[in-house]
C-alpha positions in Angstrom: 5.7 2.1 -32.0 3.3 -1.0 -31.9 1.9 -0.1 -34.9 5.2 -0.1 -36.8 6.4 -3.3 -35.3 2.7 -5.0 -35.9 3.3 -4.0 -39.5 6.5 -5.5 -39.6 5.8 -8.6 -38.4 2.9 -8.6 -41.0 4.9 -7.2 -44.3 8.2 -8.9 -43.3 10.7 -8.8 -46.4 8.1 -6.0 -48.7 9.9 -2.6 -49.4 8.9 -0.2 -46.9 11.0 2.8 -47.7 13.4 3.5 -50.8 16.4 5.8 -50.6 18.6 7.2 -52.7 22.7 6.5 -52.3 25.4 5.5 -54.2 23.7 7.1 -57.4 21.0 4.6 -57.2 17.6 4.1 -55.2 18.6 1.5 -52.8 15.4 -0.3 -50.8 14.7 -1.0 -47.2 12.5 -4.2 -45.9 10.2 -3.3 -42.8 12.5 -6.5 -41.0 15.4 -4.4 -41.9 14.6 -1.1 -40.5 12.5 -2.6 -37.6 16.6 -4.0 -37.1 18.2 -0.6 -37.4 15.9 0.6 -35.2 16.7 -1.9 -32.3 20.4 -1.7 -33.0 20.2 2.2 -32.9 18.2 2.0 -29.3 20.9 -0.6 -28.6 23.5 2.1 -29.0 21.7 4.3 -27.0 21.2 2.6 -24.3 25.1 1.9 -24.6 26.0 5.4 -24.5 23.7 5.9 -21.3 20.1 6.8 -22.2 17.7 6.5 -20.0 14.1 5.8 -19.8 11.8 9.0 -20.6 15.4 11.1 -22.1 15.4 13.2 -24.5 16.9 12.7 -27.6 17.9 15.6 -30.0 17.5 14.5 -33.8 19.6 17.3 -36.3 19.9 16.1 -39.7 18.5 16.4 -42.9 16.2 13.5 -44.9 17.7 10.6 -45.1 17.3 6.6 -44.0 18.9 7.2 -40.9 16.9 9.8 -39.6 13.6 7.2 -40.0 16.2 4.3 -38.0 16.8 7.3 -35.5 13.4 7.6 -34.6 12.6 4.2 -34.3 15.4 3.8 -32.3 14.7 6.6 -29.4 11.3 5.1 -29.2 12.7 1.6 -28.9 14.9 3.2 -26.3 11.8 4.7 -24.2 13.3 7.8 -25.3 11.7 10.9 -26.4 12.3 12.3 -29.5 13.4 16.2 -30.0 13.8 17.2 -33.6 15.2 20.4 -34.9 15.5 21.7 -38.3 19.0 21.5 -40.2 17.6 25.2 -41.3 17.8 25.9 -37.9 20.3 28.5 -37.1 23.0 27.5 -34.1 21.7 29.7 -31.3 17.8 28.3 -32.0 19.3 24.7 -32.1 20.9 25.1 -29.3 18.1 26.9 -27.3 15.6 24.0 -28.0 18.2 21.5 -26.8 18.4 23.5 -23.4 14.9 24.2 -23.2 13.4 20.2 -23.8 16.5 19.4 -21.4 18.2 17.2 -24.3 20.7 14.7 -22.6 22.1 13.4 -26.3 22.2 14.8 -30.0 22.0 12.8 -32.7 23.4 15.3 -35.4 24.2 14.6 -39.7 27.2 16.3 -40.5 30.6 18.4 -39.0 28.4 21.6 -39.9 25.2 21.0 -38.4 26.9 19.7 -35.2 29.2 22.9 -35.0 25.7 24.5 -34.0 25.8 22.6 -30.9 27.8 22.6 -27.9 28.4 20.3 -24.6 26.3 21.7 -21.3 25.5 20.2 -18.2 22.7 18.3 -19.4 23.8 17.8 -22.6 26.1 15.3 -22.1 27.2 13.8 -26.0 26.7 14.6 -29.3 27.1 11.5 -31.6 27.5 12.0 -35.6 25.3 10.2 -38.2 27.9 9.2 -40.3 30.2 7.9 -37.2 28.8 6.2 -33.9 25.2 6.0 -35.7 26.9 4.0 -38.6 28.7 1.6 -36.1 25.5 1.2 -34.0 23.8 0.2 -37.2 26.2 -2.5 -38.3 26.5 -3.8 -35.1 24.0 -7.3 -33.9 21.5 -6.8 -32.1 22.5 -8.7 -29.1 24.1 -8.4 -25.5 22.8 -7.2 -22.9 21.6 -4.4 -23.7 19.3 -5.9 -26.2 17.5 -7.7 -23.4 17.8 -4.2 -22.0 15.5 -3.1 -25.3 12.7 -5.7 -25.1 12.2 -5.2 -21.2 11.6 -1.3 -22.3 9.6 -2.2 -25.2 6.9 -3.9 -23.3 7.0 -1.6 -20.4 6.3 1.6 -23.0 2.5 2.7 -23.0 0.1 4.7 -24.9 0.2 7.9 -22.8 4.0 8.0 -22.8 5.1 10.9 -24.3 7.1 10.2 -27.7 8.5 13.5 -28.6 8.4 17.5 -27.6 7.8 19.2 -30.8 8.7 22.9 -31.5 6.7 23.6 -34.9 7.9 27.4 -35.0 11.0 26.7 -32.7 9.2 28.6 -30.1 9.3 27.7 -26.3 7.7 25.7 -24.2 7.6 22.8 -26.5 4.3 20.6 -27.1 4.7 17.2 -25.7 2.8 14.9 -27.7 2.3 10.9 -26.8 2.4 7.8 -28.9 -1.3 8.1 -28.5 -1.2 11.1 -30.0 0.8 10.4 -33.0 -1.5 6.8 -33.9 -4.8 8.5 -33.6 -3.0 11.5 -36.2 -1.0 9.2 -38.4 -5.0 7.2 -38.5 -6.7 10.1 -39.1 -4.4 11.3 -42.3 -5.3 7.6 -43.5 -8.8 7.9 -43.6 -9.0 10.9 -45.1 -6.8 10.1 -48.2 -7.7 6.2 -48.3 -4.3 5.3 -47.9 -3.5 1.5 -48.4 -0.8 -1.3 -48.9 -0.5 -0.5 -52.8 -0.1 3.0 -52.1 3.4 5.2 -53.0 4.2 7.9 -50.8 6.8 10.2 -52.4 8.4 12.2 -49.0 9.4 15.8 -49.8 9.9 17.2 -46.3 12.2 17.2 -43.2 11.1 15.0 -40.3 11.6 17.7 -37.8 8.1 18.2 -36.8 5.1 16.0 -35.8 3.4 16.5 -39.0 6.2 15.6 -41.1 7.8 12.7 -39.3 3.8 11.2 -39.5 4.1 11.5 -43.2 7.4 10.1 -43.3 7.3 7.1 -40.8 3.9 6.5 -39.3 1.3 7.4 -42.1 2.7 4.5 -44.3 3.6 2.4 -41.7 0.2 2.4 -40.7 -0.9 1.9 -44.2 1.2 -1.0 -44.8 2.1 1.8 -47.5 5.4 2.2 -49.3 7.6 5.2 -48.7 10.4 7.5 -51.2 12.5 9.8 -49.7 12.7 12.5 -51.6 16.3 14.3 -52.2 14.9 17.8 -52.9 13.7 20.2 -56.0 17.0 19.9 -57.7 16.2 16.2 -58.2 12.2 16.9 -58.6 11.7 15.1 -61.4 13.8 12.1 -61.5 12.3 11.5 -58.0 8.9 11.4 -59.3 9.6 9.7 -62.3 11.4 7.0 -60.6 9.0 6.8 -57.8 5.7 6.9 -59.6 4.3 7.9 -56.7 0.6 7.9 -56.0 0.4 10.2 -53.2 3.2 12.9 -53.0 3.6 14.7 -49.4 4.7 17.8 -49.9 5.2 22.2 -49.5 3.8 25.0 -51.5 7.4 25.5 -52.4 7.6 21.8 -54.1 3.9 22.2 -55.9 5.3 25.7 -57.1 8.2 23.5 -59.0 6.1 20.5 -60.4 4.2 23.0 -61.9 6.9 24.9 -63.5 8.3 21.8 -64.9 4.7 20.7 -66.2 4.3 24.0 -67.8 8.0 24.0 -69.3 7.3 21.0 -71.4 3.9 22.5 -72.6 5.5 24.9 -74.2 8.0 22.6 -76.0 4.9 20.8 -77.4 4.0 21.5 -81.0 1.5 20.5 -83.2 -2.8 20.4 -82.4 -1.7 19.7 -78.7 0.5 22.8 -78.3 -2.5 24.4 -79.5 -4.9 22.8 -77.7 -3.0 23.2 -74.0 -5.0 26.7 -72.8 -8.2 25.3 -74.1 -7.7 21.7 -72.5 -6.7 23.6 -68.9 -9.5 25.8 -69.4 -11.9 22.8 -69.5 -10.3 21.0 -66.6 -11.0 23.8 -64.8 -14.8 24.1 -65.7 -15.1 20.4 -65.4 -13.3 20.6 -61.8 -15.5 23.6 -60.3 -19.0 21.6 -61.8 -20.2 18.4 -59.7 -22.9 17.5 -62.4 -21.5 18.4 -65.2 -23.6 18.2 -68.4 -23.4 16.1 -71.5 -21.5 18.9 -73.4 -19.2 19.3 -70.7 -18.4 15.7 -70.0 -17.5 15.6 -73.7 -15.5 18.3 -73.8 -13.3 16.9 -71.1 -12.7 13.3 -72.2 -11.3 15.0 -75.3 -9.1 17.5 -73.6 -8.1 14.8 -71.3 -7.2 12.5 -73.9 -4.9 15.6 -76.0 -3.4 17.5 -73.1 -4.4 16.7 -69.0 -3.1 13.0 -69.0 0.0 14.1 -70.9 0.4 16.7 -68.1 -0.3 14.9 -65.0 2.0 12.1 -66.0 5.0 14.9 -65.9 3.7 15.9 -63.1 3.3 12.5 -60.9 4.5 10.3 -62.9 1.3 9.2 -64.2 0.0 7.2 -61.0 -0.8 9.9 -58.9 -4.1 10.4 -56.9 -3.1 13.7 -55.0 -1.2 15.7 -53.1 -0.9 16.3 -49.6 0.4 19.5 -47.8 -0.1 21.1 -44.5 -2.1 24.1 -43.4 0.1 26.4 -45.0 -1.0 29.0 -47.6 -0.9 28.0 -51.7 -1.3 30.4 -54.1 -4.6 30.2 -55.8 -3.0 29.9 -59.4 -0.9 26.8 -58.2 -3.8 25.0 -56.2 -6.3 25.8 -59.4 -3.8 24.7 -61.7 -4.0 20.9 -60.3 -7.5 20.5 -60.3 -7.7 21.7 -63.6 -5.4 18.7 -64.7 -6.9 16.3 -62.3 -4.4 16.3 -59.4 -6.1 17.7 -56.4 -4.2 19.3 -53.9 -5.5 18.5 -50.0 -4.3 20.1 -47.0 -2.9 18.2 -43.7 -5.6 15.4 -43.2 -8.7 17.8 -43.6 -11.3 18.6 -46.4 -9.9 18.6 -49.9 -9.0 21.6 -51.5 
C-alpha cells in the first residue's frame, strides 16, 4: 500500500490504468484511483468493517475491482478474492472458510452464489453501494477514521488469504509479501515508467492482482485492462502494449490471429512466411550466430517477423509474461521464432 500511495504522490495526474466503457477506453490518474480507493475504504468503514476483516472480492476485470482492493487495504482490511468462474457452493465455501464478514460482488448473477451467514453479515453490489461510495467525498468522519488506519498498518500485516486452486486452508500472505513479489517480477522483466502492461487476467489470485495493481504501480508503469479474447486484437492494437500479462489460453489466440493474416498475405512475402519463421527459429536457439545467419535474419525480419510481431503486440512489444502454467511447445517456439519471447511468472525466460 505504501508503495502505491508513494507512487501517487510522485506521478500525480499520469495515466495509471486505462479501461474500457462506454465503447471507448476511458483513463484513470494515479490521484484519481488513490481517491476511489479512500472513498471505497470510506464506505467500508461505513458499513462496519473492522480492522484485520475480511473482505470478499467477486467480480470479473474491471476498474472497480483495482479501487476495491485499494480500498480494503486502505480499510486495514484483508482481501479474499474468488473467481467469477467459481461455481456457488466453492464461492461460498471460501467465504465461510477465510471467515468473510462482507462481499463485494459484480453483478445479480455472481451474487446469487452467495448467501447471508452468521459471519457474513452483507453483501454489497458493484454497480450499487460500490458506485455511491465512489461518488461520494472523501470526508467525515470516517475519513479521519482512514488515515488513523493508514498509518497504524505495517509490513507484516497480512493483506489477503489467497486460495490459488480454491482449496482450504487458505495462504495468508502480507503486504511484505506482495512488495518483495510485485519487486521481484520487476527486476526480472526491467519494468519501468515507459512501460505498457496490457492485463489479460482476473485479479483473484496473488499472482494476478500483482500484475494488475502492484507490478506497475511499483514500476511507475502504465496499466490496460484487458476485456477478453473476443476483443484480443483491438485491445492490443489500441494499447500497443510493451509487456502483455497473460494465459496459455490468450498466447494460443494471438497466435491464431498472427497466423490468420499470414495466410491472407500474397506476393514474395506469402512465400517467404515458412522460410522467415524457420530462420527466427535458428536465429532464436543460436547465441553466436554466424555471419550467414545474422544475414539471413535481418532479411527475414525485414519481409515477414516485424510484419508479424506488430499483429501480434502491436508492434511495441518486448514480451510476454505468464505464470507457471504449461504452454504448448508449438506456441512458446512460435514467439521466439518472431522475436516475442514468452517468460514464465518472474523466473528465467523461456
Amino acid at each position: 500500500m505504501g508503495v502505491f500511495l508513494a507512487q501517487a504522490r510522485l506521478q500525480a495526474t499520469r495515466p495509471f490504468v486505462h479501461h474500457h466503457r462506454d465503447g471507448r477506453w476511458q483513463e484513470v490518474s494515479w490521484i484519481e484511483l488513490r481517491e476511489y480507493g479512500l472513498r471505497i475504504a470510506s464506505g467500508l468503514l461505513d458499513a462496519g468493517v473492522e480492522v484485520g476483516d475480511r473482505v470478499l472480492v467477486l467480480s470479473e476485470n474491471r476498474l472497480e475491482w483495482l479501487a476495491c482492493e485499494l480500498g480494503i487495504q486502505m480499510a486495514g482490511a484483508v482481501t479474499v478474492a474468488v473467481r467469477p468462474s467459481a461455481s456457488p457452493e466453492a464461492a461460498q465455501a471460501i467465504a465461510r472458510r477465510s471467515g468473510v464478514v462482507l462481499a463485494v460482488v459484480s453483478g445479480e448473477e455472481l451474487a446469487g452464489g452467495l448467501h447471508l451467514t452468521d459471519v457474513l453479515g452483507r453483501i454489497v453490489r458493484v454497480d450499487g453501494e460500490v458506485a455511491r461510495w465512489l461518488r461520494a467525498p472523501f470526508a467525515g468522519s470516517s475519513s479521519e477514521e482512514v488515515r488513523r488506519r493508514l498509518i497504524g498498518l505495517g509490513p507484516d500485516d497480512v493483506a489477503t488469504v489467497d486460495f490459488p486452486q480454491g482449496t482450504s486452508p487458505g495462504v495468508a500472505v502480507t503486504h511484505r509479501d506482495l512488495v518483495q513479489q510485485a519487486r521481484g517480477c520487476i527486476e526480472t522483466h526491467g519494468i519501468g515508467r515507459t512501460d505498457r502492461v496490457l492485463f489479460f487476467l482476473r485479479c483473484a489470485n496473488v499472482s494476478e492482482r500483482l500484475w494488475g495493481l502492484l507490478v506497475p504501480a511499483g514500476a511507475g508503469a502504465t496499466v490496460w485492462l484487458a476485456r477478453g479474447i473476443p476483443h484480443l486484437d483491438e485491445d492490443v492494437q489500441a494499447a500497443r502494449p510493451t509487456l502483455i500479462r497473460c494465459t496459455p489460453a490468450v498466447l494460443a489466440a494471438i497466435r491464431h490471429g498472427a497466423e490468420e493474416e499470414r495466410r491472407r498475405w500474397s506476393g514474395p512475402r506469402r512465400g517467404a512466411a515458412a522460410w522467415a519463421i524457420a530462420t527466427g527459429r535458428e536465429r532464436a536457439g543460436e547465441p553466436r550466430p554466424h555471419l550467414w545467419l545474422r544475414l539471413r535474419h535481418r532479411l527475414a525480419d525485414r519481409l515477414v517477423l516485424s510484419a508479424l510481431r506488430r499483429r501480434a503486440g502491436g508492434g511495441r512489444l518486448r514480451r510476454f509474461a505468464i505464470g507457471e502454467t504449461s504452454l504448448p511447445a508449438a506456441v512458446e517456439d512460435y514467439f521466439r521464432a518472431i522475436g516475442l519471447p514468452v517468460r514464465r511468472g518472474c523466473g528465467r525466460e523461456r
